[in-house]
BALUM-342754 format. One record per residue: x, y, z of N, C-alpha, C in turn; residue in three letters. Coordinates in steps of 0.02 Angstrom, whole numbers, plus 50000, padded with zeros to 5 digits. Layout:
N
XYZXYZXYZala ...
// end
This chain:
383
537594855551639537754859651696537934866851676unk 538084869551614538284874351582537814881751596unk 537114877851637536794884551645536454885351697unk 536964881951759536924881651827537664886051839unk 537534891251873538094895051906538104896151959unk 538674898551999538764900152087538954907152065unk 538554909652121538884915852128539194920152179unk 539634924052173540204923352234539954922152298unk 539464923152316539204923152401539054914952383unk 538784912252351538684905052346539424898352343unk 539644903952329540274899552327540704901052403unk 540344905152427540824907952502540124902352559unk 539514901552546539334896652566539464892052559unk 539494887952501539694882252508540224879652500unk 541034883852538541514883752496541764876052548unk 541554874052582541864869252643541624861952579unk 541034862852552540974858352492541414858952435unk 541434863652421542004865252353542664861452350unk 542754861752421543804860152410543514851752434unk 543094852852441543284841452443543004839052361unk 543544836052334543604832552269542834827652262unk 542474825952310542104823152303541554828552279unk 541634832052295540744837452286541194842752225unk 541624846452252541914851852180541324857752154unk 541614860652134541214865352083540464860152050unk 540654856052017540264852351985539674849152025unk 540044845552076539524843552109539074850152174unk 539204853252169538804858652203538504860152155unk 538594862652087537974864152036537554860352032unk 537764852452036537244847152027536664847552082unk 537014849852169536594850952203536204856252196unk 536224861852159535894869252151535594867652095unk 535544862352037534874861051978534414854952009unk 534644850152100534284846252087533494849452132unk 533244844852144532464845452167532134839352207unk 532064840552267531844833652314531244836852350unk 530974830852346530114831652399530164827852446unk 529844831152503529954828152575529174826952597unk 529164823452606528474818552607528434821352705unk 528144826552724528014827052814528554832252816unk 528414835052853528864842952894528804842352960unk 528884833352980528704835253059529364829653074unk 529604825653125530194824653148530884821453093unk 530694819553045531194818652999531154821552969unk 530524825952927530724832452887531084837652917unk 531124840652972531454843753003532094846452992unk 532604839953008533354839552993533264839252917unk 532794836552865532974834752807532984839552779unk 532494845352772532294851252765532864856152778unk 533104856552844533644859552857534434858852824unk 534504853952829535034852252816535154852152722unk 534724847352666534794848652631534834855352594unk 534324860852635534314869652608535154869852640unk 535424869052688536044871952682536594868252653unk 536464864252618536924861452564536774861752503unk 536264867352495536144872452428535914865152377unk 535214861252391534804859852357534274865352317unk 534354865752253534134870152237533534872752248unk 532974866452256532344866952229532034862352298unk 531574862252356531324857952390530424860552401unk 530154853652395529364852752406529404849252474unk 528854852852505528544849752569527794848952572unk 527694843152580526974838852588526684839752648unk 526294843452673525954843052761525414846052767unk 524964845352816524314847052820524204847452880unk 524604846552921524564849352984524694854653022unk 524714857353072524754861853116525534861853176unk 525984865753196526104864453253525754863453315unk 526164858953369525684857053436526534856053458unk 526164858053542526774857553564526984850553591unk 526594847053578526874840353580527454838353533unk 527464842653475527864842853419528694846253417unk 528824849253494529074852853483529904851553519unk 529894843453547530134841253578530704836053539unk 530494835853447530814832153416530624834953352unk 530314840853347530164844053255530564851853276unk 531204849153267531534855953277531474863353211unk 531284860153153530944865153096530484871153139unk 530314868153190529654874453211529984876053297unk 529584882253323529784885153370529244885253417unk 529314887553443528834889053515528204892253504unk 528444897853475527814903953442527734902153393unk 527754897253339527414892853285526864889553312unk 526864886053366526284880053401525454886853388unk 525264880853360524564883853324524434885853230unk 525324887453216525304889453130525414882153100unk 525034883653027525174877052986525954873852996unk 526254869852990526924868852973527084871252937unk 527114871452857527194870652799527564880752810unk 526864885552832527134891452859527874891552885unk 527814889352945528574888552988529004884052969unk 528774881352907529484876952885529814879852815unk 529534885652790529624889752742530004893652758unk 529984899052824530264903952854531014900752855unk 530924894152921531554892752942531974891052891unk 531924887452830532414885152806532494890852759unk 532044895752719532374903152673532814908352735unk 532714905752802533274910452844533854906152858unk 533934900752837534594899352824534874897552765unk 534334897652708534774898152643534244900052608unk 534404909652570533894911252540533814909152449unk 534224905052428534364902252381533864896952344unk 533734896152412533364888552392532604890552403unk 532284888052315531764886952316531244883752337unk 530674885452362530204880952430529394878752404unk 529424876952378528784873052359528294871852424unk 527594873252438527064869752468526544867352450unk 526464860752468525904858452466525574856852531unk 525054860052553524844859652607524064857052606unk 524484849052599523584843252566523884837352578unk 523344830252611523514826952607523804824552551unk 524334818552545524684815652497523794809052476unk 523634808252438523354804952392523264800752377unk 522994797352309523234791252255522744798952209unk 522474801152214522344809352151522684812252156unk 523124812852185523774818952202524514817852188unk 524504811752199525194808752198525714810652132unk 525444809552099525754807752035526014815251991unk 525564820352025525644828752006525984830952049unk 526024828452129526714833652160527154829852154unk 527254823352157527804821152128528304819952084unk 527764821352020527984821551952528844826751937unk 528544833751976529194838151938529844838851997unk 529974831852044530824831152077531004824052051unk 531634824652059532204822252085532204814152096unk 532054815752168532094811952222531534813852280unk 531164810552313530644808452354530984804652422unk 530824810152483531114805752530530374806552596unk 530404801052603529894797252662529874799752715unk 529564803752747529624804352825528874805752865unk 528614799952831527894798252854527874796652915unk 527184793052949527494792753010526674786452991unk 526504782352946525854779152933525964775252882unk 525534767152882525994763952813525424766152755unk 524884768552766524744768852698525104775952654unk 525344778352698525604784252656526394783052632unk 526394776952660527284773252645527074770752577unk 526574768152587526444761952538526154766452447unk 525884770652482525924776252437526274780852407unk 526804781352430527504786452406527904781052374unk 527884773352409528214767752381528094767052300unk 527404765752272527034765152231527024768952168unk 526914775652208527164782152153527624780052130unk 528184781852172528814782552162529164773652119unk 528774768652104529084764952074528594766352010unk 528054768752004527704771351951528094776151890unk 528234781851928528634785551901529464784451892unk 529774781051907530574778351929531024782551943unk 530674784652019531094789252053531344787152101unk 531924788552155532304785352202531734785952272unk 531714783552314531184784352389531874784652430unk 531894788352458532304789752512531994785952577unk 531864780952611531424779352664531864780252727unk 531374782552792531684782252841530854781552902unk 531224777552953530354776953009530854777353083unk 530534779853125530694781153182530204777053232unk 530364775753291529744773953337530364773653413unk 530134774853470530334774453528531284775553539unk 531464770753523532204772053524532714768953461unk 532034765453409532374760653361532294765553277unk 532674764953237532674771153166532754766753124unk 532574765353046532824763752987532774766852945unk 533224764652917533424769452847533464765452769unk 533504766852717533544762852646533294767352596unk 533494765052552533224766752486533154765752442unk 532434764652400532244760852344532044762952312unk 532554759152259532474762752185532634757952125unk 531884753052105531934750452054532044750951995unk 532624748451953532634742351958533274739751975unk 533424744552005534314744752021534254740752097unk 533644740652136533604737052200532984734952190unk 532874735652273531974732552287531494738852276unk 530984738752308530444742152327530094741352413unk 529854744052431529714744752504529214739552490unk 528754738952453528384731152445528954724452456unk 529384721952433529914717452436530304717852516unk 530134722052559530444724652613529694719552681unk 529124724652633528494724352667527984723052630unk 527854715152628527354714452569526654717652600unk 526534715952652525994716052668525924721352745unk 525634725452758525474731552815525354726752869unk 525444728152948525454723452989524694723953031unk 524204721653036523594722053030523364729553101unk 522744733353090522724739553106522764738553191unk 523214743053204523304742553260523824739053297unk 524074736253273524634730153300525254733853315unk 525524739353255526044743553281525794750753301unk 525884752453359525884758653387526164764153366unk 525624769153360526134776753328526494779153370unk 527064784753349527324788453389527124791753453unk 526434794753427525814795553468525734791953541unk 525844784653509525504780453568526014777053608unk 526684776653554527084771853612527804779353608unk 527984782153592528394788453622528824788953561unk 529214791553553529934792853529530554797253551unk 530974796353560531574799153573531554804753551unk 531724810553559531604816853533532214817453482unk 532774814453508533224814953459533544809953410unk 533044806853416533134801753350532944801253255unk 532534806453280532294807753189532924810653184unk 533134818153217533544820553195534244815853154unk 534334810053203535034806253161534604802453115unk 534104799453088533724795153037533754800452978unk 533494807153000533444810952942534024814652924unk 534554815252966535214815352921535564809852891unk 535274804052902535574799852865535134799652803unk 534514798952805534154800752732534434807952703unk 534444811552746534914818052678535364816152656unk 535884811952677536554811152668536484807852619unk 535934800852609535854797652551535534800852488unk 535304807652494534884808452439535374813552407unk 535904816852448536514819152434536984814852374unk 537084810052409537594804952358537284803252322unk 536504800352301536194800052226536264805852198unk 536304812152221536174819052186537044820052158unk 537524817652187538194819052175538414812752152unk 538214808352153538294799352110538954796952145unk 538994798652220539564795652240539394790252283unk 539974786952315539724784452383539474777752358unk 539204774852379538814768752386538044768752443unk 537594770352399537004773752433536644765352461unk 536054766652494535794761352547535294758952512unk 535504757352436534804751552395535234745952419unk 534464740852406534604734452429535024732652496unk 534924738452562535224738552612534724740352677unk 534574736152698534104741252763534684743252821unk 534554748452853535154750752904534834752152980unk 534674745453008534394746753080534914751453136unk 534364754553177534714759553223534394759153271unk 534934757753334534634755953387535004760953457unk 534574765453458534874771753511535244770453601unk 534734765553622534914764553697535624760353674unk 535684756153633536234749253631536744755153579unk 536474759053558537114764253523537514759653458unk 536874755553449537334752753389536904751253316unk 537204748853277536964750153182537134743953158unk 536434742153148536494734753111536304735953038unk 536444728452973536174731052914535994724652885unk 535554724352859535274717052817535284720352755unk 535374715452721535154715052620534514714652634unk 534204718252576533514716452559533684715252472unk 533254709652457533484708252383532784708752337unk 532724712552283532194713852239531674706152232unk 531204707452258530834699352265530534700652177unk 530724693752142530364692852070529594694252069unk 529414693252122528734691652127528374697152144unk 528844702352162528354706152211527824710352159unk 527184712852179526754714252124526774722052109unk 527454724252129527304732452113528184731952058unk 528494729352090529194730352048529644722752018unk 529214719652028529394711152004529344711951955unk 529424704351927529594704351837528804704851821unk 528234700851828527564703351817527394707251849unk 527194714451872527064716051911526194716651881unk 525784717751955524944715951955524594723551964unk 525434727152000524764735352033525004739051967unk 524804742651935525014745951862524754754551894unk 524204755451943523984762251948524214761452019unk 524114766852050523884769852137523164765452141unk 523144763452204522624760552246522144764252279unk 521814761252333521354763252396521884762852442unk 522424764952480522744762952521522644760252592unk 522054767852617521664766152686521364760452693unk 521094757252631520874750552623521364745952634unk 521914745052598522454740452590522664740552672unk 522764745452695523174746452769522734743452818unk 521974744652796521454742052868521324748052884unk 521484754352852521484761452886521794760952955unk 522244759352969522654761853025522764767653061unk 522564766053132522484771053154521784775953170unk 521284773053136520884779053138520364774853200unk 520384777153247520244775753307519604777553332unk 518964780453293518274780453298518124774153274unk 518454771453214518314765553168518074759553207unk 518614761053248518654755053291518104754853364unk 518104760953382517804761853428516854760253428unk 516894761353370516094760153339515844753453368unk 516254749053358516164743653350515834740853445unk 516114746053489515684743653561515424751653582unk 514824749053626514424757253673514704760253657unk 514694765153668515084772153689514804775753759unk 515224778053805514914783253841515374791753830unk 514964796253850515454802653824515694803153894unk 516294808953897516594810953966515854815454004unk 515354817253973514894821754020514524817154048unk 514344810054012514014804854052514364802054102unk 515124800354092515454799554135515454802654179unk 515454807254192515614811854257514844812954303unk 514314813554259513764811854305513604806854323unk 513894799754313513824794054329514274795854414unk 514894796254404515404799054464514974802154521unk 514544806354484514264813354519513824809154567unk 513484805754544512614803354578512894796654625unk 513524795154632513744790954674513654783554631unk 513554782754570513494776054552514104772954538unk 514074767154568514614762154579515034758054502unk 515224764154458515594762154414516194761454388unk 516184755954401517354752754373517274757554308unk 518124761154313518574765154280519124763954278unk 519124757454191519584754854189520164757854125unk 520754758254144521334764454109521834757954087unk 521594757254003522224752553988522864755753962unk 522884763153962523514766453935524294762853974unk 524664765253972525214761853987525304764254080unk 525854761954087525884767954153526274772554162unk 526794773054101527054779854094526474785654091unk 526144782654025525694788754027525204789854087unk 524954785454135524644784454190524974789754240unk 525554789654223525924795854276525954802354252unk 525894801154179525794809754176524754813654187unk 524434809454180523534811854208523184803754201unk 522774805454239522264801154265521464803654273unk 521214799354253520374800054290520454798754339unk 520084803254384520014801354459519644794454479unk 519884789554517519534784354523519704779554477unk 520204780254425520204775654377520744769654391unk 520494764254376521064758454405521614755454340unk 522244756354346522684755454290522794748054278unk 522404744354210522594740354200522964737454123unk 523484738854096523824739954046523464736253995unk 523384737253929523044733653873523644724353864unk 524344725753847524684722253829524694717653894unk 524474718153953524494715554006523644711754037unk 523334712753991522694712154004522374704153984unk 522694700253935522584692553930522924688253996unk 523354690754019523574689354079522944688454146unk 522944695854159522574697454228521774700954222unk 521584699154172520854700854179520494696254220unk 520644689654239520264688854289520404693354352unk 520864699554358520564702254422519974708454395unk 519684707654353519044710954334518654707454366unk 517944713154395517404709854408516764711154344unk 516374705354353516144702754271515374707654298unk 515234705554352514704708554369514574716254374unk 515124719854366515104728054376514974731454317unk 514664735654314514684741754264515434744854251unk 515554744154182516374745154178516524750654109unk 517004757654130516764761054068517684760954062unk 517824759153992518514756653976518824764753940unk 519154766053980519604772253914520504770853914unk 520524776653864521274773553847521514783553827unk 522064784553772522144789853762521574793253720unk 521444788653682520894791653628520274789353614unk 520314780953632519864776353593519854770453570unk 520544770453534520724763053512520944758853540unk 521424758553596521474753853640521024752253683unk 520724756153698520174752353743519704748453715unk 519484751253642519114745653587519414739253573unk 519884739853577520214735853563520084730453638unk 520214732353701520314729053751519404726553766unk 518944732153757518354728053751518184722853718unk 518494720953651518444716553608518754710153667unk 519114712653671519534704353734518964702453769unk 518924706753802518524704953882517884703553825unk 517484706153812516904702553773516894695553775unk 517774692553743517604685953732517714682653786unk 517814686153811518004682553893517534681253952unk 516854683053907516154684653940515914689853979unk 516354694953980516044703354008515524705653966unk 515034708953971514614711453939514194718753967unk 514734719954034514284727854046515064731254045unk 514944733153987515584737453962515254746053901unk 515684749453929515564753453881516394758053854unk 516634761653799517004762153772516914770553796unk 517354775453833517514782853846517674785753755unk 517264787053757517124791253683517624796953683unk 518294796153647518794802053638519394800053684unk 519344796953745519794795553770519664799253848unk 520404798553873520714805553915520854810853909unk 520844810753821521154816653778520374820353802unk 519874817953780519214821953782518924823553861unk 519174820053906519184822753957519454827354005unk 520134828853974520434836953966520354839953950unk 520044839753877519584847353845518884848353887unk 518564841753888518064843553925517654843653996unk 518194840654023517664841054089518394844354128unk 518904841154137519644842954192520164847354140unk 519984854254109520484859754080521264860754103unk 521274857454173521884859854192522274853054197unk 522094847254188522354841654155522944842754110unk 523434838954144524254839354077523874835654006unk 524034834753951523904832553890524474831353876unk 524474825953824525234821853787525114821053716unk 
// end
């Protein structure tokens, strides 16, 4: 620590750290030589980003490849209003050197890898999760027991948060948690089923807080602990998770020795042409001249009906996907039927049902509703 110093304005920042015996002189230097990578700059990088720069982490990397949208703007408090359209990585640079110009800012503005991994990760610390996809979990997991660095993990979805952190061989690994990805499609993204706007924010201060106390060696940090969070019920549950012998990334034999194919391993999750391939397609311009010429075609909307209330195809009849083994017999088998959803995948998905159910004049809305806002109805709300 002998060639880590504060200097008087650094010490007038962080002096609310100084006088608690737990952090001290010492442990604030420890926070000003360490170095953490934040895996996303979008609702848990946010607070993590923020918050660790003003507790004078010396050194932080951010992983992102995306853009602001103002869909983003409702729970990625890192970015602003007049950001929507700039990379992140841009507006997540600004905001956190204007609240602490101290701290050094690393970008990488590229997907995370199995060729990449191992080089931006190589020169921190600590690695904290705020993916929002399992192959990129399963991939920061992997690294990070490759190299034997701590994973800060944290996942958000609707109103429910977890938190943990693994760091073999002192605990588990997110394999021992999750051997296996839950097949494509089965769990809904943020995207598709909502999130609380203010829920990353408390997930990702609790991942700072943990990557804090590994960086200061106090505390009793969340290995071998998962920490459920449940927002409407306002309450915090916690299970053990215990290092499985077996598991094939951090067990006593272990079988994965390199980085993988992940998109493979996961089923590629998520990627919602993939799926869509698989029945017709019609585009929104066929659609709408079908409308146009008076032909008598069912427009069936398995999105939810929240989202049903924020836009609609005109004419379209709401019949929910998760609700659809139920009441598809009020489908008629005999009609021309063109299935959309937000994007693609649920409705592929819902053609696959009815198929087996003996429908066969079906076709799949190529892009969604999403593509029917850009292209045919402009003044359409978007989500």
């Amino acid at each position: 620590m002998a060639e880590v110093t504060l200097s008087p304005q650094e010490v007038a920042r962080y002096s609310r750290h100084l006088i608690m015996p737990e952090v001290g002189m010492d442990g604030q230097k420890k926070l000003k030589a360490s170095s953490i990578l934040l895996i996303g700059a979008g609702g848990l990088g946010s607070p993590l980003a923020l918050y660790l720069a003003a507790a004078g982490v010396g050194r932080l990397g951010l992983v992102d490849f995306d853009v602001v949208d103002f869909s983003n703007l409702q729970r990625q408090v890192l970015h602003h209003t007049e950001d929507v359209g700039r990379p992140k990585l841009q507006s997540a640079k600004e905001r956190i050197q204007s609240i602490n110009p101290e701290v050094r800012v690393d970008l990488y503005e590229t997907r995370l890898t199995s060729a990449n991994a191992f080089d931006i990760l190589r020169p921190y610390d600590i690695v904290i999760d705020g993916t929002d996809n399992f192959p990129t979990r399963y991939l920061v997991n992997d690294a990070c027991v490759l190299l034997k660095k701590p994973n800060v993990y944290g996942s958000i979805f609707r109103f429910d948060g977890q938190a943990s952190v693994f760091h073999p061989p002192a605990g588990p690994c997110y394999r021992c948690l999750y051997p296996e990805p839950p097949p494509p499609g089965e769990v809904p993204s943020c995207a598709e089923g909502g999130v609380l706007g203010i829920l990353p924010g408390l997930v990702g201060c609790i991942q700072a807080t943990e990557a804090v106390k590994l960086i200061l060696g106090n505390g009793a940090p969340l290995i071998g602990r998962l920490l459920l969070y449940d927002a409407l019920r306002m309450s915090f549950q916690e299970f053990k998770v215990r290092r499985n012998p077996r598991c094939p990334m951090c067990g006593d034999n272990p079988t994965i020795k390199q980085l993988i194919d992940y998109e493979q391993f996961c089923g590629v999750r998520g990627q919602e042409t993939a799926l869509a391939a698989t029945s017709e397609e019609i585009t929104v311009e066929e659609l709408q001249q079908l409308a146009r010429s008076g032909n008598n075609v069912f427009i069936l909307d398995v999105r939810n009906p929240e989202e049903y209330q924020i836009c609609r195809i005109p004419g379209s009849v709401l019949l929910p996907l998760p609700q659809l083994p139920q009441r598809f017999g009020e489908l008629d088998k005999n009609k021309e039927m063109v299935v959309h959803c937000k994007s693609g995948m649920r409705s592929a998905k819902a053609i696959q049902f009815l198929k087996q159910q003996g429908f066969t004049k079906l076709k799949n809305l190529k892009g969604g509703i999403l593509a029917w806002a850009d292209k045919i109805d402009r003044t359409m709300a978007k989500y």
